[in-house]
N, C-alpha and C positions, 0 to 999 in steps of 0.2 A: 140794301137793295143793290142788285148787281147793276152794273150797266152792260147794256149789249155794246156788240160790234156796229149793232148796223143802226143802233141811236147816236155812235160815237159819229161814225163815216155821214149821220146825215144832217150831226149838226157840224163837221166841217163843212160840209156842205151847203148850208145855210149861211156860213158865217164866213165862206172863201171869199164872197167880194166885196170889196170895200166899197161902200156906198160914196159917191161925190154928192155935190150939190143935184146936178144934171144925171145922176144915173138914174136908169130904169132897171131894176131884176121882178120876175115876174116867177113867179115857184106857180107849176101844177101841180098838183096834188091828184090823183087818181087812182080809185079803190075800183078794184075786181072781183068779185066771187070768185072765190079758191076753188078751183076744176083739177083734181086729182090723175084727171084721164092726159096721158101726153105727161107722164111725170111729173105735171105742176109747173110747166116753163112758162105760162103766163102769172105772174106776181099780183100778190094781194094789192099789196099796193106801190106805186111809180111814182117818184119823184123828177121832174124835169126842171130846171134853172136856167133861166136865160136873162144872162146879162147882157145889154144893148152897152153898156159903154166899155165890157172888155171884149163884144163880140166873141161869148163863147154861147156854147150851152151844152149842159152835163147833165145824164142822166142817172139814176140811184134807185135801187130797189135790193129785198134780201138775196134775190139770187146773183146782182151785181157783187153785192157785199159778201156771199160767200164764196164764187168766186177769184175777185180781186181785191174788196177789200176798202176800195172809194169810188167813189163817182169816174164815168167815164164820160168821153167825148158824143155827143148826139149832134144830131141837125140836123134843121127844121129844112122839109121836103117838100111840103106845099103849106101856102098862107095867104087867107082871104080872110076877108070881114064875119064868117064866120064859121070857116074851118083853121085847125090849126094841126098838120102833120110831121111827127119829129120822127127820125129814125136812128137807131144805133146796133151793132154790131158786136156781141159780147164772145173773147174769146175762151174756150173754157179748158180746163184738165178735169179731168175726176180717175184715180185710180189704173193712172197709165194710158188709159183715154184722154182724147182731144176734139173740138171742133168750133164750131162758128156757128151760134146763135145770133140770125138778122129778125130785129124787131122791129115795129111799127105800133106806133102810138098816136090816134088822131082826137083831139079835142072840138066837140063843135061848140059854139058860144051861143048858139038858140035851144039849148036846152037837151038836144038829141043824147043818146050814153055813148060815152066816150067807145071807142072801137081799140083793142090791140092785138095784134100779133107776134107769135114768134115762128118763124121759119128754121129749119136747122139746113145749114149750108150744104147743097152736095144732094139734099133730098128733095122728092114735091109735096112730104108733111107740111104741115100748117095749122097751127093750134091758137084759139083767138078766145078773145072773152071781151064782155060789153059793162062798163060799168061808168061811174061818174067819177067829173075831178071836181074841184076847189080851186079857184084862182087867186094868186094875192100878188100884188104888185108893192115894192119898198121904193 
């Protein structure tokens, strides 16, 4: 069995922070229905990481990984008891092409399906999809 790229990139990403006693990492997990229309720039599924004791958090999905390859930098946009919005910025090449994919990923904790978007930079496209995450805190 082969291994993929984007099983490799998400278990570094899993395993980049070293837990202390006092750390908190919190992985969302969140699945989309695959929507075809808008080329597929909302992902099946998004990975979010947020560690509290290196104050980072990184986001990871296939089109991250095909892309560039590992997790990139995110950060959380708005935070309440029960919403949670992280946003990241993916820059891309494809065949001499270039641009700026701004995403938006909001998790709510009362149940509602998760919301995301991708914008592509420069336009007033906008392409979103509604689905659920899985939260697991180490």
């Amino acid at each position: 069995m082969r291994t993929s790229a984007f099983t490799v990139g998400l278990a570094v990403l899993l395993g980049s922070a070293p837990l202390a006693a006092v750390a908190k990492v919190t992985q969302y997990e969140c699945k989309f229905a695959q929507e075809r229309r808008g080329g597929g720039w909302v992902p099946e599924v998004v990975y979010i990481l947020v560690d509290d004791s290196a104050g980072t958090i990184e986001a990871y999905d296939p089109i991250i990984d095909a892309f560039v390859g590992n997790p990139i930098p995110a950060k959380m946009t708005g935070d309440t008891d029960v919403r949670k919005t992280f946003s990241w910025k993916l820059q891309f090449k494809n065949k001499g092409q270039g641009g700026i994919m701004d995403y938006t990923l909001t998790y709510f904790a009362d149940g509602r399906p998760a919301k995301m978007s991708a914008k592509p930079g420069g336009y007033d496209n906008r392409w979103g999809g509604e689905g659920s995450c899985s939260v697991s805190t180490k």
